[in-house]
Structure formats: structure tokens, C-alpha cells
N, CA, C and O atoms as a Tripos MOL2 file, in Angstrom:
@<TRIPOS>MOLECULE
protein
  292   291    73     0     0
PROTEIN
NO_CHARGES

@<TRIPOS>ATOM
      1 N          -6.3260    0.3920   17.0200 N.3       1 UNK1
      2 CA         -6.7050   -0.8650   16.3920 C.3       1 UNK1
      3 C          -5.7740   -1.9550   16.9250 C.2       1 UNK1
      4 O          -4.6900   -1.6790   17.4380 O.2       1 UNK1
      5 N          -6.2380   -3.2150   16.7870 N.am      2 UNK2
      6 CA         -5.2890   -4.1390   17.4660 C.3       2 UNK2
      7 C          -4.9130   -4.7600   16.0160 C.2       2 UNK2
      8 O          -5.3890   -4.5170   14.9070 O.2       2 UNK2
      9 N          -3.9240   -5.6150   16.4090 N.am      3 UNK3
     10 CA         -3.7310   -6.3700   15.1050 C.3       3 UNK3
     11 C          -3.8700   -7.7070   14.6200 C.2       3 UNK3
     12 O          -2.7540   -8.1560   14.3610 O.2       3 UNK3
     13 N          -4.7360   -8.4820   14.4030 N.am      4 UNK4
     14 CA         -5.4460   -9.5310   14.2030 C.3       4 UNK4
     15 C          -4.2720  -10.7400   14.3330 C.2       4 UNK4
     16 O          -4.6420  -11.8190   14.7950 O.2       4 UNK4
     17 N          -2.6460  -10.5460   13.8700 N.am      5 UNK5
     18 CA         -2.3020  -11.8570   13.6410 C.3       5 UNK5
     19 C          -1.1510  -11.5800   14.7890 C.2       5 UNK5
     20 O          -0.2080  -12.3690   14.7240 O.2       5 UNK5
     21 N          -1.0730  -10.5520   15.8670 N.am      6 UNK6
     22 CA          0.0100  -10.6960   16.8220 C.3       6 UNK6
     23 C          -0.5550   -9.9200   17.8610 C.2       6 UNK6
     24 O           0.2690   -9.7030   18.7500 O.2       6 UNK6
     25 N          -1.9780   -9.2880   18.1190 N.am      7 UNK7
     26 CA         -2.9030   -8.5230   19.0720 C.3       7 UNK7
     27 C          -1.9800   -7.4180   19.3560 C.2       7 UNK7
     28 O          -2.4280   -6.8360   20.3430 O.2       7 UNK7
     29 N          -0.6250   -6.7160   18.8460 N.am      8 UNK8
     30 CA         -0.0910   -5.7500   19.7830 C.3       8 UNK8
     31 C          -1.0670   -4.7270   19.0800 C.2       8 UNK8
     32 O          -2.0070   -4.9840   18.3280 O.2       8 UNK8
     33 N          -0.5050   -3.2330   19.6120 N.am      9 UNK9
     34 CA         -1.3550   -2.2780   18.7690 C.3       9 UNK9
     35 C          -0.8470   -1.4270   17.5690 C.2       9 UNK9
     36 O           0.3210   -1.3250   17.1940 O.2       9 UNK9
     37 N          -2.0260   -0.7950   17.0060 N.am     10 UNK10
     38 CA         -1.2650   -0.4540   15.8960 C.3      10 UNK10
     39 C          -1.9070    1.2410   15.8740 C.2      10 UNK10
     40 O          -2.8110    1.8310   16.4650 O.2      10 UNK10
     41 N          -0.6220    1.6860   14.5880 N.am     11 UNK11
     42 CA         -0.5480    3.2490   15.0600 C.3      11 UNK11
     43 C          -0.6090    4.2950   13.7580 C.2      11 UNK11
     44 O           0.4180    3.8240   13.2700 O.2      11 UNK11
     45 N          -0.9510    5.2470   12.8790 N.am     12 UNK12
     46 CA         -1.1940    5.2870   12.1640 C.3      12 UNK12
     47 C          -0.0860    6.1540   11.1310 C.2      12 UNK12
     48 O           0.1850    7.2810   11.5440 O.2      12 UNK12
     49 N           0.3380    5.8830   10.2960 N.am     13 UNK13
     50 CA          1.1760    5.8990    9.2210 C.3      13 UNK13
     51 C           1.3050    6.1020    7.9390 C.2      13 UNK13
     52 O           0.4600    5.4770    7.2970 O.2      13 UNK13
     53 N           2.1970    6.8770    7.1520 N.am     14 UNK14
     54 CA          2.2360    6.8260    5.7780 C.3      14 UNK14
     55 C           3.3640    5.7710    5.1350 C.2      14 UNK14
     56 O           4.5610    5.8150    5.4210 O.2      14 UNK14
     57 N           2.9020    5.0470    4.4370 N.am     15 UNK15
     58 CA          3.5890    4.1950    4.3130 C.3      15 UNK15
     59 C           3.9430    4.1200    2.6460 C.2      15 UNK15
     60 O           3.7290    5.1920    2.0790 O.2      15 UNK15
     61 N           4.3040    3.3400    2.0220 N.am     16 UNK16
     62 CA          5.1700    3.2310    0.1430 C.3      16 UNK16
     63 C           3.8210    1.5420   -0.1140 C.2      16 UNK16
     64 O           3.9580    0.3190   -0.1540 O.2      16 UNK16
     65 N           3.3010    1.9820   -0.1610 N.am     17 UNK17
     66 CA          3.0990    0.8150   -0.5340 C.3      17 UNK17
     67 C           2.8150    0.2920   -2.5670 C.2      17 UNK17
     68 O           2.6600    1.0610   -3.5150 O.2      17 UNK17
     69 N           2.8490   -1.2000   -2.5680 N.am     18 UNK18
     70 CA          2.8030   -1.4970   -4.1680 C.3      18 UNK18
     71 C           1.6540   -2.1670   -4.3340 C.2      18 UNK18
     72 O           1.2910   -3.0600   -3.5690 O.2      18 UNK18
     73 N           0.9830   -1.7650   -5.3810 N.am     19 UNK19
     74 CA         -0.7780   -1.6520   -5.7160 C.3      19 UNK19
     75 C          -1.0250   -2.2870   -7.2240 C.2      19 UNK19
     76 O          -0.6860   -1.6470   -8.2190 O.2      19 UNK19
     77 N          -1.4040   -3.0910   -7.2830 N.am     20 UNK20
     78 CA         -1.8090   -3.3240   -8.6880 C.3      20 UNK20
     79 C          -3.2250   -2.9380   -9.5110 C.2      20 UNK20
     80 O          -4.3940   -3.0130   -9.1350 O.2      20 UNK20
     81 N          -2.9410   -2.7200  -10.1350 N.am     21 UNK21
     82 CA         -4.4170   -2.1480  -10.8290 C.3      21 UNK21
     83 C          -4.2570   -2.4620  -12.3250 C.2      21 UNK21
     84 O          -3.3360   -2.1120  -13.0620 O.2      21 UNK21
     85 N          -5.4770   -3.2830  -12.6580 N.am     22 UNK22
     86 CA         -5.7050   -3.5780  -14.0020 C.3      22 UNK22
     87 C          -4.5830   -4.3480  -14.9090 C.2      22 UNK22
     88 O          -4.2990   -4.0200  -16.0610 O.2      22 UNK22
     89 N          -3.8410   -5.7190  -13.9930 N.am     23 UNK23
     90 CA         -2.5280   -5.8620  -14.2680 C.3      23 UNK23
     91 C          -1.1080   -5.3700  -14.5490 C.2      23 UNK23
     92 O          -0.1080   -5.9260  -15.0030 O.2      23 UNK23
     93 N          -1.4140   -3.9130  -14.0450 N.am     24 UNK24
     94 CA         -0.0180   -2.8860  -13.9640 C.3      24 UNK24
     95 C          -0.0590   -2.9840  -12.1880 C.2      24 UNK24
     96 O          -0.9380   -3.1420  -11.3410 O.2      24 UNK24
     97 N           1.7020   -2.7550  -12.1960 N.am     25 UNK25
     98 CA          1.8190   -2.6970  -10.4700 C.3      25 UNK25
     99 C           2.5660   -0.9710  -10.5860 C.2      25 UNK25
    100 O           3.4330   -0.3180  -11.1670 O.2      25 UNK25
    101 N           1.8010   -0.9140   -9.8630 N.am     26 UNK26
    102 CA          2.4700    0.5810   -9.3090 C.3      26 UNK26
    103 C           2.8130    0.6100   -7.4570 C.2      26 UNK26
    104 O           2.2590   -0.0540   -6.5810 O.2      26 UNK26
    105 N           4.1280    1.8270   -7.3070 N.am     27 UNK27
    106 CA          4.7700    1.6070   -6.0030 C.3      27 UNK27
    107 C           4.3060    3.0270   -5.9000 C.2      27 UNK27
    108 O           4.6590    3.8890   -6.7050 O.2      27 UNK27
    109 N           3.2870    3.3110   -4.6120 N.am     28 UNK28
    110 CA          2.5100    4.5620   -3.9350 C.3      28 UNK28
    111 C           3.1240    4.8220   -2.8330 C.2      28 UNK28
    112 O           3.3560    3.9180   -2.0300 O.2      28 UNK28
    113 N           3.6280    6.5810   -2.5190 N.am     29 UNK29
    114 CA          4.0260    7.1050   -1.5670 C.3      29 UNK29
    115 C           3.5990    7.4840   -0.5700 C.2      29 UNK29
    116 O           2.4700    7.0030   -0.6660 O.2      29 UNK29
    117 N           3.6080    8.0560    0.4780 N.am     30 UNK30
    118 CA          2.7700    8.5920    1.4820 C.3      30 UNK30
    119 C           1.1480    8.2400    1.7230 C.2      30 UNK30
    120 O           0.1830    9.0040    1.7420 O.2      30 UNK30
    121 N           1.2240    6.7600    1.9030 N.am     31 UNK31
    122 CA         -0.1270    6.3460    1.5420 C.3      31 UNK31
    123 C          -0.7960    5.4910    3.3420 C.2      31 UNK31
    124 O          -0.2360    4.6740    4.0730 O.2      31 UNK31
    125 N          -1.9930    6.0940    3.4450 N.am     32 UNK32
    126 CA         -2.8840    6.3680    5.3010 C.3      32 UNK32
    127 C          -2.6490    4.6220    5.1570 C.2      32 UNK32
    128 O          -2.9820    4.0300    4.1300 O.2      32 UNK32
    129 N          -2.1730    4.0810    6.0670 N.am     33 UNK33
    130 CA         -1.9460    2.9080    6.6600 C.3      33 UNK33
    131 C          -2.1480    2.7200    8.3480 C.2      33 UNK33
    132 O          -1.9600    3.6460    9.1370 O.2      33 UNK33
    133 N          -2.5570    1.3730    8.7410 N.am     34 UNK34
    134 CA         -2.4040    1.5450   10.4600 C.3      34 UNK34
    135 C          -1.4710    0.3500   10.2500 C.2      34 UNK34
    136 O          -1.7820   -0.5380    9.4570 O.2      34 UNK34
    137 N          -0.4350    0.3200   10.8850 N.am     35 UNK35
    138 CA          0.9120   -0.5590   11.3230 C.3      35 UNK35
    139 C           1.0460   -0.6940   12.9950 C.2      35 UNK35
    140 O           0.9160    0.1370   13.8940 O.2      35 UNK35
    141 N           1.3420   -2.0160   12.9930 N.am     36 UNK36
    142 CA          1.2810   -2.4500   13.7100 C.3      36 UNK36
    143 C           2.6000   -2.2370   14.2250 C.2      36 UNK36
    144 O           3.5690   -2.2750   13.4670 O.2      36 UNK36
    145 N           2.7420   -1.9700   15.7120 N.am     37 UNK37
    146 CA          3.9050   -1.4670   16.5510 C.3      37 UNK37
    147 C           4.6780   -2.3130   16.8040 C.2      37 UNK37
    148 O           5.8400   -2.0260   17.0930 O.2      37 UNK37
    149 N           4.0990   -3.9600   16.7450 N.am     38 UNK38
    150 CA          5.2580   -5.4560   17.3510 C.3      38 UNK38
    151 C           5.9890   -5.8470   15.9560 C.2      38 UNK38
    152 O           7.1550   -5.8280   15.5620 O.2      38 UNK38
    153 N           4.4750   -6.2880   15.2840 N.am     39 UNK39
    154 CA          4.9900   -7.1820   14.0850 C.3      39 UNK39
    155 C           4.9010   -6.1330   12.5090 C.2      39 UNK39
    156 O           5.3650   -6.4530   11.4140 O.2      39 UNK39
    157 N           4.3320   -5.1470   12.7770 N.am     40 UNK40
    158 CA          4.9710   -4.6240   11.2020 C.3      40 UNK40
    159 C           3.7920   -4.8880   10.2350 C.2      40 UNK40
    160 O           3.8460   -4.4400    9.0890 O.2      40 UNK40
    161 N           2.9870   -5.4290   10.5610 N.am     41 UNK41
    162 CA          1.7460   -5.8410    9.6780 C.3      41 UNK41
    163 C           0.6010   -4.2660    9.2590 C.2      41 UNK41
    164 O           0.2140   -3.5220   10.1600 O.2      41 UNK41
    165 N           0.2990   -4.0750    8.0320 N.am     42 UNK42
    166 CA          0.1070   -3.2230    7.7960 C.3      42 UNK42
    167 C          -1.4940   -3.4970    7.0490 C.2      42 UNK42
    168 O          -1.9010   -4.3920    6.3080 O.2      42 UNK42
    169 N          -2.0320   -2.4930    7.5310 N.am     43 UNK43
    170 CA         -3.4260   -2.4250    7.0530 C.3      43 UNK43
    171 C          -4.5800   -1.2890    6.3650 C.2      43 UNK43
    172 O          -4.6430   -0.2340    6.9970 O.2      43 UNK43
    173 N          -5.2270   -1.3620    5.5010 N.am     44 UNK44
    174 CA         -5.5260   -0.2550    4.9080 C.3      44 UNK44
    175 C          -6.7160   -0.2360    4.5120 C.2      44 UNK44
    176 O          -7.2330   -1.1560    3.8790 O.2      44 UNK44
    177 N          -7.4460    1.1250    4.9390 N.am     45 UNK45
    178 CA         -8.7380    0.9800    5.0880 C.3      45 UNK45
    179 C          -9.3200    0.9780    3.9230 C.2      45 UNK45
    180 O          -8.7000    1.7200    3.1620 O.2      45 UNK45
    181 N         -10.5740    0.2990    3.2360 N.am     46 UNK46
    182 CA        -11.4140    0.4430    1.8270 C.3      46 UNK46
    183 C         -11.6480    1.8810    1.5870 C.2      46 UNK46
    184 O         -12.2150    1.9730    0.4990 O.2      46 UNK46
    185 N         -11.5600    2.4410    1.8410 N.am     47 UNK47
    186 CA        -11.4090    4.2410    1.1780 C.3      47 UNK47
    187 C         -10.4040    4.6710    1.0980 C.2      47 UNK47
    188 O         -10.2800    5.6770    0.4000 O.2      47 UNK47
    189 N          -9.3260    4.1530    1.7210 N.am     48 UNK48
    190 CA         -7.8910    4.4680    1.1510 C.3      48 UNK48
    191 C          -7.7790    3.7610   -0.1320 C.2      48 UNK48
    192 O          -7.4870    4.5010   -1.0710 O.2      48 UNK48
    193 N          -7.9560    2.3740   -0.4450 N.am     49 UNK49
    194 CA         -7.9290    1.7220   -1.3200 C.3      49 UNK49
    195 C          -8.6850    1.9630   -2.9260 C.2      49 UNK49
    196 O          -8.5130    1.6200   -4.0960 O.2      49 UNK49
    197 N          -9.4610    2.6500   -2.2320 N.am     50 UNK50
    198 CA        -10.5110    3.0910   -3.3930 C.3      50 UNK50
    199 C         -10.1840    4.1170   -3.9230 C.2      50 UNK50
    200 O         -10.2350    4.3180   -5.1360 O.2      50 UNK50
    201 N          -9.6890    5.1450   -2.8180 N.am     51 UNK51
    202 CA         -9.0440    6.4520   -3.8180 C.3      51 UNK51
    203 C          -7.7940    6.1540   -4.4710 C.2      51 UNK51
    204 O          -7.4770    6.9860   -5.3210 O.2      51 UNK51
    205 N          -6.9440    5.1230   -4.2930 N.am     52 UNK52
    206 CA         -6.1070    4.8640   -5.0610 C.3      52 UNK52
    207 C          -6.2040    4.1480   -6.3420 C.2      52 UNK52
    208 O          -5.3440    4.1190   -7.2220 O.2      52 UNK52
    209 N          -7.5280    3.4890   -6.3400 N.am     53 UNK53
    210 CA         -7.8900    3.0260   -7.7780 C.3      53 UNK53
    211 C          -8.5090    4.0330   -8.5140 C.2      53 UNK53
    212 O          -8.3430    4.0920   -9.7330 O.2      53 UNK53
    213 N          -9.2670    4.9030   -7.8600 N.am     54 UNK54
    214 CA         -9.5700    6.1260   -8.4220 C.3      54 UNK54
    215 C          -8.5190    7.0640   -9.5830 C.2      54 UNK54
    216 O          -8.7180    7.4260  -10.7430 O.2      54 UNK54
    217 N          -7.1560    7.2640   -8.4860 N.am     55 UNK55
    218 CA         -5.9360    7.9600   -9.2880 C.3      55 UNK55
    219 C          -5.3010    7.5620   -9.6890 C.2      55 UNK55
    220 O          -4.5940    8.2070  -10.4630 O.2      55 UNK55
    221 N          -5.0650    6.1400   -9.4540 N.am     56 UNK56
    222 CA         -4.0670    5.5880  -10.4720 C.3      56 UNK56
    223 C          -4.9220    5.1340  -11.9980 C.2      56 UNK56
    224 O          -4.3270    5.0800  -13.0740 O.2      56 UNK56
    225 N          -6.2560    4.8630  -11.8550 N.am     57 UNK57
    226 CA         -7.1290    4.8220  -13.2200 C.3      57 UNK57
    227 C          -7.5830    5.9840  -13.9440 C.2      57 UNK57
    228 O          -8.1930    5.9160  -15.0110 O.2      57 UNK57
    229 N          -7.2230    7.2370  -13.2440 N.am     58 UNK58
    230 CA         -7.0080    8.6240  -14.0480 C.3      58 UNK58
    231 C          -5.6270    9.0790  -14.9010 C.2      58 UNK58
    232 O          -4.8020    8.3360  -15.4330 O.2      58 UNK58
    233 N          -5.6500   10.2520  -14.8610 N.am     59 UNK59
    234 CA         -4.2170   10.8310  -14.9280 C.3      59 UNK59
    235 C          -3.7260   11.1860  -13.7690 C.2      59 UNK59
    236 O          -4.4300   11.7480  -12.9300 O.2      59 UNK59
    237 N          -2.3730   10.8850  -13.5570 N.am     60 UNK60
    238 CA         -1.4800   11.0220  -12.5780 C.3      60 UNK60
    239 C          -0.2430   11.0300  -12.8240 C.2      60 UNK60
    240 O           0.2730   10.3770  -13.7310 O.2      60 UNK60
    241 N           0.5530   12.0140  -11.7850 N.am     61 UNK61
    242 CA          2.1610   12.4650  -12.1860 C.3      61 UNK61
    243 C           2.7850   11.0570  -12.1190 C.2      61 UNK61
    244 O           2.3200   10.0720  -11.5460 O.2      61 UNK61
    245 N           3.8070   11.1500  -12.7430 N.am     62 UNK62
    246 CA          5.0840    9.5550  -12.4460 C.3      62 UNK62
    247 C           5.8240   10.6700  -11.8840 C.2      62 UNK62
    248 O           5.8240   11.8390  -12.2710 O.2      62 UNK62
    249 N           6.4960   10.1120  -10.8570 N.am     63 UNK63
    250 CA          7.2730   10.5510  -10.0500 C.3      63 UNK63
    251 C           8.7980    9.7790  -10.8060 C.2      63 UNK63
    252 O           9.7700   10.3740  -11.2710 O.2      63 UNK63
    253 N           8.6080    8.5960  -10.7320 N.am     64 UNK64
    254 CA          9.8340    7.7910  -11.5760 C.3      64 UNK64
    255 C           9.4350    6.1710  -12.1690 C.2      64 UNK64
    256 O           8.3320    5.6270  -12.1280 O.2      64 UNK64
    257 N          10.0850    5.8990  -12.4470 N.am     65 UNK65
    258 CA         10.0540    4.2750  -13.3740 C.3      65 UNK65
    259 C          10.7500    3.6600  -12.7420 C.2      65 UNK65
    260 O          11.7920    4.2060  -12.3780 O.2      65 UNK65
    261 N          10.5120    2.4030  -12.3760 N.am     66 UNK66
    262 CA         11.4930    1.1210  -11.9360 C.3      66 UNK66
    263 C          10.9520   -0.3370  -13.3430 C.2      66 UNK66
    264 O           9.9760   -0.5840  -14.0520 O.2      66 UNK66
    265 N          12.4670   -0.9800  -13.0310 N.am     67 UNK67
    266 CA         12.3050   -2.0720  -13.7980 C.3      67 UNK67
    267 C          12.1010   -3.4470  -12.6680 C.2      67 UNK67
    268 O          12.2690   -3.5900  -11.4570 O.2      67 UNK67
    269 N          11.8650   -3.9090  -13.2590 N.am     68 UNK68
    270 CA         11.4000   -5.2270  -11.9670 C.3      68 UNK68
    271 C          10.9840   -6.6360  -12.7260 C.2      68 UNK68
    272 O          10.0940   -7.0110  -13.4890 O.2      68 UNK68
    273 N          12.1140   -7.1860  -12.0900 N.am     69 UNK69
    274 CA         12.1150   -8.9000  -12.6220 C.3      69 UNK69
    275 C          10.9530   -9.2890  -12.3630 C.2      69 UNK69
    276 O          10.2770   -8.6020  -11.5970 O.2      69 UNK69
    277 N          10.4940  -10.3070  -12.8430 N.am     70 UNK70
    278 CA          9.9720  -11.4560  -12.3910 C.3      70 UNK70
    279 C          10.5640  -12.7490  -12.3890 C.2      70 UNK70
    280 O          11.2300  -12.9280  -13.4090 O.2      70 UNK70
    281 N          10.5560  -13.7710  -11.5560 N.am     71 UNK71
    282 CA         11.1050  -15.0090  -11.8150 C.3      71 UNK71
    283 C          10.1550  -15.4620  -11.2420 C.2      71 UNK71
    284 O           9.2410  -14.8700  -10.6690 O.2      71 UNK71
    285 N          10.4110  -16.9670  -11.4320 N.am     72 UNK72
    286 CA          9.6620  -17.7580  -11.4670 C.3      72 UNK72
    287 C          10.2790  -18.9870  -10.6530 C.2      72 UNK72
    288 O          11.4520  -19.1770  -10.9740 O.2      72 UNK72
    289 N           9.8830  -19.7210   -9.8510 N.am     73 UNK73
    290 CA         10.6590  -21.1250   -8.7680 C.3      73 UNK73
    291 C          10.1740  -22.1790   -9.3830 C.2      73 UNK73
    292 O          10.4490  -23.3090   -8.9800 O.2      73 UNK73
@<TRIPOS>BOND
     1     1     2 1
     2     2     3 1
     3     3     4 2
     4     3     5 am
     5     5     6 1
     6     6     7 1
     7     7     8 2
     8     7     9 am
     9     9    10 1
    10    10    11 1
    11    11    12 2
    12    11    13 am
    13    13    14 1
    14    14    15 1
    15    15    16 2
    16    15    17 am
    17    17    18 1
    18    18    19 1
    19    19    20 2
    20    19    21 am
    21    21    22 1
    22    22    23 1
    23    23    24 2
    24    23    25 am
    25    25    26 1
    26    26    27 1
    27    27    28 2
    28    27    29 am
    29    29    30 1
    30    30    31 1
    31    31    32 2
    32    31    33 am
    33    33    34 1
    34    34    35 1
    35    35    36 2
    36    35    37 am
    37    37    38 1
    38    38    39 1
    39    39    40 2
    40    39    41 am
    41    41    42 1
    42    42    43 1
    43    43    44 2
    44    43    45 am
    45    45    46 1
    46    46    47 1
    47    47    48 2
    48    47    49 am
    49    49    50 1
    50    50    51 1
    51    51    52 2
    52    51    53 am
    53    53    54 1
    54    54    55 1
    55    55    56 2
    56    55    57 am
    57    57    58 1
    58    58    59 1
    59    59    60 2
    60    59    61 am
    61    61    62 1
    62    62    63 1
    63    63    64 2
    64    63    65 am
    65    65    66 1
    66    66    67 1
    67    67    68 2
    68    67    69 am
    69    69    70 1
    70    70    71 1
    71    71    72 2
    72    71    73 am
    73    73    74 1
    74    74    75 1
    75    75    76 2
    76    75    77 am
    77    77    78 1
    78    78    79 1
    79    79    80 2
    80    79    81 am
    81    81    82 1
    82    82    83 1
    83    83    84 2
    84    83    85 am
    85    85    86 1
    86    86    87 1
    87    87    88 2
    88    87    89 am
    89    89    90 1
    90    90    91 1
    91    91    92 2
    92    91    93 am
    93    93    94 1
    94    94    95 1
    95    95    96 2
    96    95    97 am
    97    97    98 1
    98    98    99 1
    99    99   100 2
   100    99   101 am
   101   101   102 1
   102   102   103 1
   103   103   104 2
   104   103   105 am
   105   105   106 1
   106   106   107 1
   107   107   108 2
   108   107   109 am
   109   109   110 1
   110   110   111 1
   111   111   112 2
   112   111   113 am
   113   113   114 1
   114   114   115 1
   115   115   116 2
   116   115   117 am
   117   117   118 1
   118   118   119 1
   119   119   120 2
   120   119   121 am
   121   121   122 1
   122   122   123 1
   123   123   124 2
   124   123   125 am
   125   125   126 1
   126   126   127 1
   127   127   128 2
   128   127   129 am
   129   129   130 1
   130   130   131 1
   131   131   132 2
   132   131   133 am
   133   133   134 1
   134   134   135 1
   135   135   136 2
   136   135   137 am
   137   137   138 1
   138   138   139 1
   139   139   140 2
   140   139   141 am
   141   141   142 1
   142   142   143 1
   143   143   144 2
   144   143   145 am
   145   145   146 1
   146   146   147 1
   147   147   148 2
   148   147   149 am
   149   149   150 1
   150   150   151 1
   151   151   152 2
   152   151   153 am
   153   153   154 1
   154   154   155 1
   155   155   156 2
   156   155   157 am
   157   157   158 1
   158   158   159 1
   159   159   160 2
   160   159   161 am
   161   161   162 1
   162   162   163 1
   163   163   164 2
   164   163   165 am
   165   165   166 1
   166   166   167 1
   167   167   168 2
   168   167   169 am
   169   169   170 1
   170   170   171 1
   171   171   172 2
   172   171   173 am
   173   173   174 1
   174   174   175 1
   175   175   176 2
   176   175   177 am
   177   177   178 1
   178   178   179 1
   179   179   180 2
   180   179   181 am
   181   181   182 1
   182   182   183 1
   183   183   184 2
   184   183   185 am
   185   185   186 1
   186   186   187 1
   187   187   188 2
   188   187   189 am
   189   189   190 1
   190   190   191 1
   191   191   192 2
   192   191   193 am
   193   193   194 1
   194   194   195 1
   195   195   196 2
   196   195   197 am
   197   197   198 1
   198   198   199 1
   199   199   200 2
   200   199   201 am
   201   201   202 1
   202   202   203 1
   203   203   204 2
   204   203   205 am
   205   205   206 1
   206   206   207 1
   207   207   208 2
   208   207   209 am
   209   209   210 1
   210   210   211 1
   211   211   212 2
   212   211   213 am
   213   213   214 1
   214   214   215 1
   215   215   216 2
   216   215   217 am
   217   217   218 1
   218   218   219 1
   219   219   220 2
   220   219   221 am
   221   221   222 1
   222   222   223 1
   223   223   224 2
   224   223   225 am
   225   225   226 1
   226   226   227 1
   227   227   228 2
   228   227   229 am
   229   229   230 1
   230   230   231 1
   231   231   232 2
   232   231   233 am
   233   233   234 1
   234   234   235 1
   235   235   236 2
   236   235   237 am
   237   237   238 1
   238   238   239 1
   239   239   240 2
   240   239   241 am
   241   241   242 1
   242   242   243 1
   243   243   244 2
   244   243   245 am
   245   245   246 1
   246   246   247 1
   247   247   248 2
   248   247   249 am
   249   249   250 1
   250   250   251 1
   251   251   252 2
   252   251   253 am
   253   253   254 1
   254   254   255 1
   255   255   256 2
   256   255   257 am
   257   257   258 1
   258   258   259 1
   259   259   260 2
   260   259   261 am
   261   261   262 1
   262   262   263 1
   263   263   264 2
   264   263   265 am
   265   265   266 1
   266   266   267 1
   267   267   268 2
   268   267   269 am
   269   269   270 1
   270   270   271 1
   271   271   272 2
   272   271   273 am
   273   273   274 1
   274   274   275 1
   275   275   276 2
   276   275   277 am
   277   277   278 1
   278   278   279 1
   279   279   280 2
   280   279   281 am
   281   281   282 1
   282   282   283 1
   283   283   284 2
   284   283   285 am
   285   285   286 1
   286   286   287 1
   287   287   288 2
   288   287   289 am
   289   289   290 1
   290   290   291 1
   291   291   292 2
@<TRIPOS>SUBSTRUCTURE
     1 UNK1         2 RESIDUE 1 A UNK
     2 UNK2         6 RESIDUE 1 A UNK
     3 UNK3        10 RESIDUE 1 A UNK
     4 UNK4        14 RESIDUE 1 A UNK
     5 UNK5        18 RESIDUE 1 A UNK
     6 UNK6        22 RESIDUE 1 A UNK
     7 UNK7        26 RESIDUE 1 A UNK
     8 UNK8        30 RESIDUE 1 A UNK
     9 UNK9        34 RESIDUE 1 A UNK
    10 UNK10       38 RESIDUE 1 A UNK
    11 UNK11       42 RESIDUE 1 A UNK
    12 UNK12       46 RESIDUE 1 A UNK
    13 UNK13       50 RESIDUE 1 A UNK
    14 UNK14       54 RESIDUE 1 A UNK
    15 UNK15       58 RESIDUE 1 A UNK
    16 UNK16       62 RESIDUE 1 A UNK
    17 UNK17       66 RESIDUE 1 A UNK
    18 UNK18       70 RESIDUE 1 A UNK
    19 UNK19       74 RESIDUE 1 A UNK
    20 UNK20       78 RESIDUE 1 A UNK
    21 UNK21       82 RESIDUE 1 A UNK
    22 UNK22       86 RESIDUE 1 A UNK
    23 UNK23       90 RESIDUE 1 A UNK
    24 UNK24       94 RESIDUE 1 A UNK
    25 UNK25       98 RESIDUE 1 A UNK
    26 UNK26      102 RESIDUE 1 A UNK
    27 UNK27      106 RESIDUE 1 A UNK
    28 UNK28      110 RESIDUE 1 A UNK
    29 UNK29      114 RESIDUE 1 A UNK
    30 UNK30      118 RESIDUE 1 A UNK
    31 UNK31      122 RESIDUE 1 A UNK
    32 UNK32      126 RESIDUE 1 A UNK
    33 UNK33      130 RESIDUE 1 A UNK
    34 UNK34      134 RESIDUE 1 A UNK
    35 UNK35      138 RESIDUE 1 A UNK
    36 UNK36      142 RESIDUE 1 A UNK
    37 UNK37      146 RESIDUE 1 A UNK
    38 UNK38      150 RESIDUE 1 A UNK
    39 UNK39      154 RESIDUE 1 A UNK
    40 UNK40      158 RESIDUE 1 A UNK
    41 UNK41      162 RESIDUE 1 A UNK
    42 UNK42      166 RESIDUE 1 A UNK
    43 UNK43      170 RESIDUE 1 A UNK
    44 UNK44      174 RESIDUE 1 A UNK
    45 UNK45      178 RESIDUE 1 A UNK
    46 UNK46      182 RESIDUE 1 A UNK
    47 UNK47      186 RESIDUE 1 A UNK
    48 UNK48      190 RESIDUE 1 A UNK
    49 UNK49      194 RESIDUE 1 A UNK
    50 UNK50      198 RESIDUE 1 A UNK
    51 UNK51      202 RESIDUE 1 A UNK
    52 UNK52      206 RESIDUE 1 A UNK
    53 UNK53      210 RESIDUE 1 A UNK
    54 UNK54      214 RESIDUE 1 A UNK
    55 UNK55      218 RESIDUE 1 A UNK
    56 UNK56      222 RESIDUE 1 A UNK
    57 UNK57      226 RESIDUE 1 A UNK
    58 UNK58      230 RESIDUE 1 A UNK
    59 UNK59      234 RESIDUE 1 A UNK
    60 UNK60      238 RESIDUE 1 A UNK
    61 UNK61      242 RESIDUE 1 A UNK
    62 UNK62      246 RESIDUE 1 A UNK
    63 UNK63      250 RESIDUE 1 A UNK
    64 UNK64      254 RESIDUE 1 A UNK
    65 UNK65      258 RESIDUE 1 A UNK
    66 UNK66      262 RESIDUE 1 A UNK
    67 UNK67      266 RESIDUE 1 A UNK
    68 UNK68      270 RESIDUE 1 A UNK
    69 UNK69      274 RESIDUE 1 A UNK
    70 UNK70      278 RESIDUE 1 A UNK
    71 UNK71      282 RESIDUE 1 A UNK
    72 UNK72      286 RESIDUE 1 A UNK
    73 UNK73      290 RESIDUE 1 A UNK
């Protein structure tokens, strides 16, 4: 795949990424991403996306809890 905002190429990956669902944010592990090899830009296909709304709107293990500010500028 190329990568739309720097054309290098991109390569395929598990990546952490943070997902919100239903105004809760959750931080997902080992999750199918294509990343881009120059700039780091990361992309994820609608069936990856979908099975993650799938399991995170079921039951699913917590691995752990984080606390996390918000502020505001």
C-alpha cells in the first residue's frame, strides 16, 4: 500500500492502538495495521475496525486500567 500523505510504502503490523466506543476509550494490543515505513502514519482496514467494536461491545478480558487526564487549552 502506499501512503496517501507522504507516498513512501507501507508494511504490515501489530500495533497498540486507542479506540473509542460508545464514549469509553479503550487502549488495544496487537491490533492488524499497515504503517507506513517514512512517516509512521498508520492505517486500518474496516474489518479490523469492526471486529473491534464487535469485542469491545461484548465481554472482554481487561488486561489493566489506566487513568488519563483530560485538559482542556
Amino acid at each position: 500500500m502506499i501512503c496517501e500523505y507522504c507516498g513512501g510504502r507501507t508494511a504490515r503490523k501489530k500495533v497498540r492502538k486507542q479506540h473509542w466506543l460508545h464514549g469509553k476509550l479503550y487502549v488495544v494490543e496487537n491490533v492488524d495495521a499497515e504503517v507506513c515505513r517514512e512517516c509512521g502514519q498508520r492505517y486500518f482496514h474496516a474489518k479490523t475496525l469492526d471486529a473491534l467494536d464487535r469485542r469491545l461491545g461484548g465481554k472482554h478480558k481487561v488486561k489493566a486500567s489506566l487513568r488519563v487526564e483530560v485538559v482542556r487549552l
